[in-house]
C-alpha positions in Angstrom: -21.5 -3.1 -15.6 -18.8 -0.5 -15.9 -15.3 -1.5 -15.7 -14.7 0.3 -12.5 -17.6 -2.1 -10.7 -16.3 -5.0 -12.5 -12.5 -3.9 -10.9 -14.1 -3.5 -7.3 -15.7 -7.0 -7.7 -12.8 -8.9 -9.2 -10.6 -7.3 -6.6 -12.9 -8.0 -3.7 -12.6 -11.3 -4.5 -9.2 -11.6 -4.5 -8.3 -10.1 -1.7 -10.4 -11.7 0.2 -9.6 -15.0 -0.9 -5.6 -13.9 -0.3 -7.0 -12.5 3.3 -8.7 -15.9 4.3 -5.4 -18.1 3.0 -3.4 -16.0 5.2 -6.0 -16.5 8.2 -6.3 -20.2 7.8 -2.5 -20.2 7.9 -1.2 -18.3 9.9 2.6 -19.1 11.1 2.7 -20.1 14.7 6.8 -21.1 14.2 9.9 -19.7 12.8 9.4 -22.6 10.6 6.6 -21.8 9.0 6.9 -18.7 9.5 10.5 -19.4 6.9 10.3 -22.5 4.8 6.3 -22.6 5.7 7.7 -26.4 8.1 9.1 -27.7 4.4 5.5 -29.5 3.9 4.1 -28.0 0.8 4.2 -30.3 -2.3 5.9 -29.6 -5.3 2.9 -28.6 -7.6 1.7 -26.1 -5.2 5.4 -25.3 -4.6 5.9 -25.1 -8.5 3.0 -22.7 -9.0 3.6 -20.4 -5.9 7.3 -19.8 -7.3 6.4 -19.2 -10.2 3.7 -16.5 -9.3 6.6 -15.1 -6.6 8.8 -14.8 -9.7 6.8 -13.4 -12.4 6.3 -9.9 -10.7 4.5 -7.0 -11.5 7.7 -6.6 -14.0 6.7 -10.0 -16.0 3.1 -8.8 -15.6 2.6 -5.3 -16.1 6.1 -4.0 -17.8 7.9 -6.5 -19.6 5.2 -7.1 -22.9 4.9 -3.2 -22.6 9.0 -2.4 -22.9 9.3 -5.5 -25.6 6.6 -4.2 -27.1 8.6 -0.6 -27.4 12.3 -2.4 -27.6 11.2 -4.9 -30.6 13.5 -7.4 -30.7 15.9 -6.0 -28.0 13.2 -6.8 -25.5 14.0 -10.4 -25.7 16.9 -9.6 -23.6 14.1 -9.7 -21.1 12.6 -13.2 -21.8 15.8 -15.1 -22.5 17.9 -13.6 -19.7 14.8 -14.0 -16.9 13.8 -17.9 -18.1 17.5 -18.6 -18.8 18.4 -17.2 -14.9 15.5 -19.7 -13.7 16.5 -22.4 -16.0 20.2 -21.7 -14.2 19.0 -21.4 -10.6 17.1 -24.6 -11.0 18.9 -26.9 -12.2 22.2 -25.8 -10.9 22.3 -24.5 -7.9 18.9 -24.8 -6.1 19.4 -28.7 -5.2 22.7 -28.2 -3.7 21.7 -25.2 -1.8 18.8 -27.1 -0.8 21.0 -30.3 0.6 23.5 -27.6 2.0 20.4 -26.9 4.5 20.5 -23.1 4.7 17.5 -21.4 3.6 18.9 -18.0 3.1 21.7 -17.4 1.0 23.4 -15.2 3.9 23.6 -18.3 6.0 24.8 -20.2 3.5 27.4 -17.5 2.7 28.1 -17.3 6.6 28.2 -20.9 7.0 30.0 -21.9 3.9 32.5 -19.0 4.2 33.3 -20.2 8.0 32.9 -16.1 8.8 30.6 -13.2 10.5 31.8 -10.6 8.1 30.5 -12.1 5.4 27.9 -12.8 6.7 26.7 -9.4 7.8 27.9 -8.4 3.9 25.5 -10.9 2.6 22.4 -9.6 4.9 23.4 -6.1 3.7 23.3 -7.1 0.1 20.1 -9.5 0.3 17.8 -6.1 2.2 19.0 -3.8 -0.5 18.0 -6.3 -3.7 15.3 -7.1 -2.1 14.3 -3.0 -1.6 14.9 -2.5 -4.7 13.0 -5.2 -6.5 9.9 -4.2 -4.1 10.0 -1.2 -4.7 9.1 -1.9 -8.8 5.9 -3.8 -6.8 5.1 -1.4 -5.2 4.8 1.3 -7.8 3.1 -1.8 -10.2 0.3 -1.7 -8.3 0.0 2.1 -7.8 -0.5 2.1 -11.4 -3.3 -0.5 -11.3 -5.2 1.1 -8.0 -4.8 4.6 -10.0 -6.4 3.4 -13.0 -8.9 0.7 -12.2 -10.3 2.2 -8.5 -9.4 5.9 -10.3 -7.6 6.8 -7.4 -4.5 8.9 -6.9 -1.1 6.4 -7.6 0.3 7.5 -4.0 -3.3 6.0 -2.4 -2.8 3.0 -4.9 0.6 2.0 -3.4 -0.8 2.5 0.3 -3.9 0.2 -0.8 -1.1 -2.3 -1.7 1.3 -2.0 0.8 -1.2 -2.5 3.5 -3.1 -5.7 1.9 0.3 -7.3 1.2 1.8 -6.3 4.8 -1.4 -7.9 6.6 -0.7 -11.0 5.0 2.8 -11.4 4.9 2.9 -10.8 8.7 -0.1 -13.1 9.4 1.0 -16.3 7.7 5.0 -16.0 7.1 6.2 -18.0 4.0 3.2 -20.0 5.0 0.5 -17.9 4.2 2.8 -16.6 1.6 2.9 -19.6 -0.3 -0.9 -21.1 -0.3 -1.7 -17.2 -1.4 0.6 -17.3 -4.3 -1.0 -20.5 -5.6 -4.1 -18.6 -5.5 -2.6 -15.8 -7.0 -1.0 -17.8 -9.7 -4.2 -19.0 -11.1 -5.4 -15.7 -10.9 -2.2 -13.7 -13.1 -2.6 -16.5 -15.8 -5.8 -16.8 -16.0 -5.6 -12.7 -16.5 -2.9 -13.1 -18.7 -4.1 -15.6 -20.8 -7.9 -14.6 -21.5 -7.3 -11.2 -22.8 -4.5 -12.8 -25.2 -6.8 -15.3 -26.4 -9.7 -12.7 -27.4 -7.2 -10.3 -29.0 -5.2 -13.0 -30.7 -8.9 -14.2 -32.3 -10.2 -10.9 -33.5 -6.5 -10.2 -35.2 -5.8 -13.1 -36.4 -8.8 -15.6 -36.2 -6.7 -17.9 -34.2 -7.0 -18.6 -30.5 -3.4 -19.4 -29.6 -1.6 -16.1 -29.1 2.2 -18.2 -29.8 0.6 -19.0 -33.4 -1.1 -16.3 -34.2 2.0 -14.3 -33.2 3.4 -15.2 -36.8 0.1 -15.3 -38.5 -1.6 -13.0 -40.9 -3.6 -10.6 -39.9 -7.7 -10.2 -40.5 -8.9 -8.2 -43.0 -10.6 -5.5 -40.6 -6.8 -5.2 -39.1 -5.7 -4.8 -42.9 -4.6 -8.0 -43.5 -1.0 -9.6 -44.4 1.8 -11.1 -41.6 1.2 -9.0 -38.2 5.0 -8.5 -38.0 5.5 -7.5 -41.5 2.2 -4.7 -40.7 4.0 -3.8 -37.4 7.5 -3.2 -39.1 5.6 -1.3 -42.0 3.5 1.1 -39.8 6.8 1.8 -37.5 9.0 3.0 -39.8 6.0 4.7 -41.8 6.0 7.1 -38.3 9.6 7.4 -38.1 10.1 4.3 -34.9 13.0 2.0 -35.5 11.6 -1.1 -37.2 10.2 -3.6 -35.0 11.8 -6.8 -36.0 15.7 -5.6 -35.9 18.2 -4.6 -33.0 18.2 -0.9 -31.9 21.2 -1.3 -29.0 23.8 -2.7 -29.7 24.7 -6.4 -29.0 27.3 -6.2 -26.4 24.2 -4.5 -24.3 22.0 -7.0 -25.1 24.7 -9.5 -24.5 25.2 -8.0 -21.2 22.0 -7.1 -19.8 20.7 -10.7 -20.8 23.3 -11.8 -18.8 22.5 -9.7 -16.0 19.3 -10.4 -15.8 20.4 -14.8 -15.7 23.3 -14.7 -13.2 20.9 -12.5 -11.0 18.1 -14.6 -11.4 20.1 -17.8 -10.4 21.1 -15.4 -7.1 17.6 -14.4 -6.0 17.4 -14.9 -2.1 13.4 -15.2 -2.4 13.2 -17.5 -4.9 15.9 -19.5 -3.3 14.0 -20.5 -0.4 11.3 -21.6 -2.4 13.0 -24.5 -2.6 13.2 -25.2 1.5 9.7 -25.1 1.8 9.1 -28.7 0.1 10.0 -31.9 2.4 13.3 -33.3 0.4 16.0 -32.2 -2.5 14.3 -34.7 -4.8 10.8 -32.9 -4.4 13.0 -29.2 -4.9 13.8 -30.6 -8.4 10.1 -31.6 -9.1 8.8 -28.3 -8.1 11.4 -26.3 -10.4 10.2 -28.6 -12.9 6.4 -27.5 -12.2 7.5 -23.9 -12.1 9.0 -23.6 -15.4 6.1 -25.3 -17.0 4.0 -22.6 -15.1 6.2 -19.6 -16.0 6.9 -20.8 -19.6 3.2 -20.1 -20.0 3.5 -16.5 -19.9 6.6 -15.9 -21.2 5.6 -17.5 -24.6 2.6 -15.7 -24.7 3.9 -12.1 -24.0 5.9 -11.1 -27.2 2.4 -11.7 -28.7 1.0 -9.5 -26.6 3.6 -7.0 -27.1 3.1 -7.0 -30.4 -0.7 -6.7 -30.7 -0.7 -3.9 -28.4 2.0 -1.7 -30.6 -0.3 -2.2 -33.2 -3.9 -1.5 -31.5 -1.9 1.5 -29.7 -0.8 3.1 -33.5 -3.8 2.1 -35.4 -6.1 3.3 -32.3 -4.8 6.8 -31.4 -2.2 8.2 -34.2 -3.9 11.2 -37.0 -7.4 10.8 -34.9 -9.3 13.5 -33.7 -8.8 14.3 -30.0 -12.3 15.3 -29.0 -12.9 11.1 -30.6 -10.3 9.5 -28.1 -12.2 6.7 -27.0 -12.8 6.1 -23.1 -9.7 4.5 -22.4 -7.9 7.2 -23.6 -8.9 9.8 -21.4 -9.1 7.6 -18.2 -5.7 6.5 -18.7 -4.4 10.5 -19.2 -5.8 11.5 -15.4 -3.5 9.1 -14.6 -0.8 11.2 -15.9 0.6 8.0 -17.7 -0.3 8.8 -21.4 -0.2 12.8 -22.3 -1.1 14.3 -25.4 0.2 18.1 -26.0 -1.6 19.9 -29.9 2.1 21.3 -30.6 0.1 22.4 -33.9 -3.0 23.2 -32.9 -4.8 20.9 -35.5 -6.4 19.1 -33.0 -5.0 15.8 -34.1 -2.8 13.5 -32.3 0.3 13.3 -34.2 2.2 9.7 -33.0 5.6 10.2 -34.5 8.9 8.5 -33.6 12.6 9.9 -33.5 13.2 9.1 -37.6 10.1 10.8 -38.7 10.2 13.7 -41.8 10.6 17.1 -40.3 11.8 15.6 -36.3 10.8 13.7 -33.5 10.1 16.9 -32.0 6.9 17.0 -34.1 5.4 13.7 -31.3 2.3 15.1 -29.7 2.2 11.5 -27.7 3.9 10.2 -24.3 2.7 7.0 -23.5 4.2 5.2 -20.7 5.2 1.5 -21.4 3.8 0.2 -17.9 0.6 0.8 -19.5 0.4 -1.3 -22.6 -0.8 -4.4 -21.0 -3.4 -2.9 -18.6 -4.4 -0.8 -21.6 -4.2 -4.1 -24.2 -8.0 -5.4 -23.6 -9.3 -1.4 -23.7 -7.5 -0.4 -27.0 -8.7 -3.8 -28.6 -12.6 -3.7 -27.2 -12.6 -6.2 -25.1 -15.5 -6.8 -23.0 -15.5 -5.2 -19.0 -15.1 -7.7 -17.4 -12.0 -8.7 -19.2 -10.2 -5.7 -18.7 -11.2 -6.2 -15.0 -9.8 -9.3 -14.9 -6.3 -8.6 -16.0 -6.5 -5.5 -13.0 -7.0 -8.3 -10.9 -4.4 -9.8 -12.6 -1.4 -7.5 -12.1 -2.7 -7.0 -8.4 -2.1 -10.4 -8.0 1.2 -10.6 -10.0 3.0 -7.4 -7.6 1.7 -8.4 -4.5 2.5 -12.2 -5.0 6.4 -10.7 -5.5 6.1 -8.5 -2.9 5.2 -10.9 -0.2 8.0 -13.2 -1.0 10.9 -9.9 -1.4 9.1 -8.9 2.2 9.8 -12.1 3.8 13.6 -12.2 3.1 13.7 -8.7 4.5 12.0 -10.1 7.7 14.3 -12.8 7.6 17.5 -11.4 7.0 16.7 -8.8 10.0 15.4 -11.6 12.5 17.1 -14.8 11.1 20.5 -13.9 9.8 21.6 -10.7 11.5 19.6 -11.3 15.0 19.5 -14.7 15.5 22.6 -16.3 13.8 24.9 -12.8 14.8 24.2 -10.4 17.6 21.2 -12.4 19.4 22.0 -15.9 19.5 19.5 -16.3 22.6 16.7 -15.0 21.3 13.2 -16.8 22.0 11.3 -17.9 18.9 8.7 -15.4 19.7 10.9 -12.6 20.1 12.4 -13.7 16.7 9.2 -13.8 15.0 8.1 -10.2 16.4 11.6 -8.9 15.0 10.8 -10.5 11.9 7.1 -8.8 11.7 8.9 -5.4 12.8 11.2 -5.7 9.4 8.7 -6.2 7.4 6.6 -2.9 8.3 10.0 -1.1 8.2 10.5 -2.3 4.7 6.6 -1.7 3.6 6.9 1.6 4.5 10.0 2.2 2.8 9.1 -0.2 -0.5 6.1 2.6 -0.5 7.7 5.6 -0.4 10.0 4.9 -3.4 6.9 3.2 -4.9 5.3 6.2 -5.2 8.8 8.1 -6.7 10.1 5.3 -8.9 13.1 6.0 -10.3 12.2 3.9 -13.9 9.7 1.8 -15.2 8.7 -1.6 -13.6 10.8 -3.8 -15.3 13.6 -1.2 -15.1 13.4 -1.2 -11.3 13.4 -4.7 -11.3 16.5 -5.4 -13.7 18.4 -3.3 -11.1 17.5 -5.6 -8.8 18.5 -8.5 -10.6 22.4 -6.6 -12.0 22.9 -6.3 -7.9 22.2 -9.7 -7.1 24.2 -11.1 -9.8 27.1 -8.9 -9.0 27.3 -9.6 -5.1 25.7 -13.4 -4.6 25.9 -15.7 -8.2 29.9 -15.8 -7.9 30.1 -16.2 -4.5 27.1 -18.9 -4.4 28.8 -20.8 -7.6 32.1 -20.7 -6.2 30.6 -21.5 -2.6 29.5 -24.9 -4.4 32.2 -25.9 -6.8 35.0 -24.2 -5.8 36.9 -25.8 -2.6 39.3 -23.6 -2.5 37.8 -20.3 -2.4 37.8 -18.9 1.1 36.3 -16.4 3.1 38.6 -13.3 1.6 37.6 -14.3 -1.9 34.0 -14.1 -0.7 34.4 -11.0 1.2 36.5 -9.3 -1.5 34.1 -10.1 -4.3 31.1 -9.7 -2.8 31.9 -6.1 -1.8 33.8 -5.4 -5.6 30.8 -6.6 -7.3 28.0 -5.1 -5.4 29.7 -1.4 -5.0 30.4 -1.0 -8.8 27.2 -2.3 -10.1 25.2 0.0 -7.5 27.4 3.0 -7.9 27.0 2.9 -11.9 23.2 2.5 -11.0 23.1 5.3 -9.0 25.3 7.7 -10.5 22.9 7.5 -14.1 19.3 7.0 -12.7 20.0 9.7 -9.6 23.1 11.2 -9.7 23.1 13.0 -13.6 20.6 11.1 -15.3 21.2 13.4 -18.4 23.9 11.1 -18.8 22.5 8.4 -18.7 22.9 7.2 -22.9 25.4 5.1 -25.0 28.4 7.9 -25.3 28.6 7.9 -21.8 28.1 4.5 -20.6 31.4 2.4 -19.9 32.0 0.1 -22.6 28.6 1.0 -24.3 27.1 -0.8 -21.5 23.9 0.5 -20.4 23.1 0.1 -15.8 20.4 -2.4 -17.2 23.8 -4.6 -18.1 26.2 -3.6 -15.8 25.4 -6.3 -13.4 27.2 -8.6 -15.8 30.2 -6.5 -15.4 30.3 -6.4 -11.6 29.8 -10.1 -11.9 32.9 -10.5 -13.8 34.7 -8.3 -11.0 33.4 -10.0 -8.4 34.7 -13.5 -9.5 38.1 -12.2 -11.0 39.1 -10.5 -7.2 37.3 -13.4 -5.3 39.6 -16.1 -7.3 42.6 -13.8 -7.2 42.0 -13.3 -3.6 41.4 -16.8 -2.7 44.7 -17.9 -4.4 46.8 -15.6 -1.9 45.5 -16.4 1.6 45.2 -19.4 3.7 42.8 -22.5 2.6 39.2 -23.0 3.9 39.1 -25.4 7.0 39.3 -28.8 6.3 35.9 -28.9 7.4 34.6 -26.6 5.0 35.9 -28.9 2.3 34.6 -31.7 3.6 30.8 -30.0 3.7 31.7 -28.7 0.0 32.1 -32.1 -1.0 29.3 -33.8 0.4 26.8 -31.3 -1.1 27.6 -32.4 -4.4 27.2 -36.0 -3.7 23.7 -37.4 -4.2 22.2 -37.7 -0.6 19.9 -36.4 1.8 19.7 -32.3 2.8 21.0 -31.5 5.8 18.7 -30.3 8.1 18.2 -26.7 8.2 18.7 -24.4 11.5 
């Protein structure tokens, strides 16, 4: 069967498995509808988180940038697993005791104010945009390739198969779909890496064979040692050594952790098992799940560079194989004959006579999707991983979509201007957001602003700026009152989105190393408005009043082992 039939079956499938989960569990309660009645176990909690965190960014765009970056792209997989590894250990349990399951009410709660709140809601809709958004416009780029369908019907495809079930079964229906979805991104992951990593190298662990030597047929010696040779052989920086410099890396790894550890939807992952004890188990289970795929991706990144060089550069262009030419009426890999030799000249910035010479654009979303074409990989394999990345954005999607929901219904309703709203009301409200914010998440989805994981690291710089300081101090630091917060909060969040903004909208022909502040790129600058927001919040703290006694009482029974309060 063609790869387009094997696509509609896989996806089929899928989707109707997702469909019947969210069916079966459909949220009749705010409760479930939230923290899905905090009665899911900690495997199935472990695997669901890890699916809602490994996004269409981890999926689709992350082997494909490292396998661009080289070595910078590690900034990537240390800064995302160290953030987890952070949020985990750190900060989830006593969030989880503290009883709040969004980090605006605990920020409202713990900072004894309305203001902040409100500031918190504010800052939790727009992260969570932003990071949809990137899933959104991951699986435009599937739908346009696999169903050969226009990316702005792709992202409609999505948004409405990821709205029906987020509104049907709440974190519920969320959370039994992401188990389901789980399986299906590793399994996608995995199988393609296997096969490529056995006709490279002739061995079936992708980790090993990462540092292995390659087959004859792939012209044998170390594949990183090939990879490095063929690179700067084109004129691209070589593969194994820096090409930013290491205060960005140093900053946007950090970014990328402190935002991680300040991710509202993968917060309440951790209300929706029964105690704090089982919260620990299941972050336990979801690094095990997630280390999976992170060990296996610079692998991937690195057999795809090669196939993609060895496959398409000096051939003829009337030879292109197939997945060539499907992938270019997606507009995502463009090949101009500047020299009319009918040749496809792959060149990078270092090559004799210019980088201007480059007959090639490929975009780096594509590398993975492309990764089981370029290597010859059965139909049904390439498929599978299109089933794969489906599963991986929407999984992300649901969960960004439900903190919308509940930061609208729950946090600025409920808990601010409509304290007396019914349950039902609460949950319509909550269904209403989420449509708002599909509509929205699609829209930008189909103009993204960068690629995937580009989107995504915004997301993360925000969230690190605006709620790690305030969430850290909230815990540890008795002292810091609601001005600190307040102060912080808004310091942090307003610098790291205005640098955003101002070089990815406002003059993006700026946007490069001579103009960046301090050499640090908007993928970093989170760390910096982290810095901000924890300087002013401390130096705020320390000249007005003291938290209620109260406050400090609550501050320092969270951090005492114990039972969770209950949540409200």
């Amino acid at each position: 069967m063609s790869v387009q039939i094997w696509t509609f079956v896989f996806v089929f499938l899928t989707f109707g498995l997702y469909i019947g989960i969210a069916i079966w569990s459909r949220a009749g309660s705010t409760s479930e509808f939230y923290v899905a009645g905090s009665g899911v176990s900690p495997v199935a909690n472990g695997m669901a988180t890890a699916a809602d965190w490994m996004s269409a960014a981890s999926f689709i765009s992350m082997a494909g940038l490292i396998s661009f970056l080289g070595r910078d792209g590690t900034f990537y997989l240390m800064g995302w697993t160290g953030g987890y590894v952070l949020l985990a250990l750190l900060l989830a349990p006593y969030l989880r005791k503290f009883g709040k399951y969004t980090v605006p009410d605990f920020i409202g709660d713990r900072y004894y104010s309305q203001s902040a709140r409100l500031i918190a809601v504010f800052c939790a809709i727009a992260i969570s945009f932003v990071y949809v958004c990137g899933q959104m416009q991951g699986a435009g780029i599937v739908f346009s390739r696999f169903l050969e369908v226009d990316i702005t019907t792709g992202v409609i495809i999505g948004m409405t198969i990821v709205f029906f079930y987020a509104v049907m079964g709440g974190m519920k229906g969320i959370t039994y779909t992401q188990v389901a979805q789980y399986c299906v991104l590793i399994f996608a992951f995995m199988v393609p890496a296997i096969f490529i990593s056995i006709l490279m190298t002739g061995i079936p662990i992708p980790q090993i064979g990462f540092g292995a030597e390659l087959t004859e047929a792939f012209g044998g010696g170390y594949l990183l040692d090939r990879l490095d040779g063929i690179s700067e052989e084109l004129g691209f920086a070589t593969y194994t050594e820096g090409q930013r410099t290491t205060r960005d890396v140093f900053f946007i790894t950090a970014a990328l952790m402190f935002g991680t550890a300040g991710l509202p939807h993968v917060i309440i992952r951790f209300f929706t098992v029964p105690s704090v004890r089982d919260a620990r188990r299941s972050a336990g289970f979801a690094l095990i799940f997630i280390a999976i795929l992170y060990t296996t991706a610079p692998a991937v990144a690195a057999f795809a560079r090669t196939n993609l060089i060895s496959t398409v550069n000096n051939i003829e262009y009337t030879a292109v194989p197939e997945w060539f030419s499907k992938w270019e009426t997606t507009g995502l890999i463009s090949f101009e004959d500047k020299n009319n030799d009918g040749r496809i000249l792959y060149v990078g910035p270092d090559y004799v006579g210019g980088s201007e010479l480059n007959e090639l654009e490929v975009n780096r979303d594509i590398m993975v999707l492309a990764n089981p074409e370029i290597a010859g990989l059965p139909n049904w394999v390439v498929a599978l991983v299109a089933a794969g990345a489906l599963a991986a954005a929407l999984s992300t999607a649901a969960g960004l979509l439900l903190v919308i929901s509940t930061a609208v219904a729950h946090d600025l309703l409920k808990r601010s201007f409509m304290p007396a709203i019914a349950e039902k009301q609460e949950l319509l409200y909550a269904r209403i957001a989420i449509f708002i914010a599909v509509l929205v998440a699609g829209y930008v989805g189909v103009n993204p602003p960068a690629y995937v994981a580009q989107v995504v690291a915004y997301a993360f710089g925000l969230a690190a700026a605006s709620f790690f300081p305030a969430i850290v101090l909230g815990i540890f630091q008795k002292r810091m009152n609601k001005h600190g917060a307040i102060s912080g909060m808004l310091t942090g969040f307003i610098l790291t989105a205005a640098y955003i903004i101002y070089f990815k909208t406002i003059n993006p022909s700026a946007d490069n190393p001579e103009n960046w502040l301090l050499g640090i790129s908007p993928e970093g600058i989170g760390t910096l408005g982290t810095i901000a927001n924890f300087t002013v919040a401390m130096t705020v703290s320390k000249f007005t009043p003291t938290p209620p006694m109260e406050v400090q009482a609550i501050v320092e029974d969270i951090r005492l082992p114990g039972g969770a309060v209950t949540a409200n």
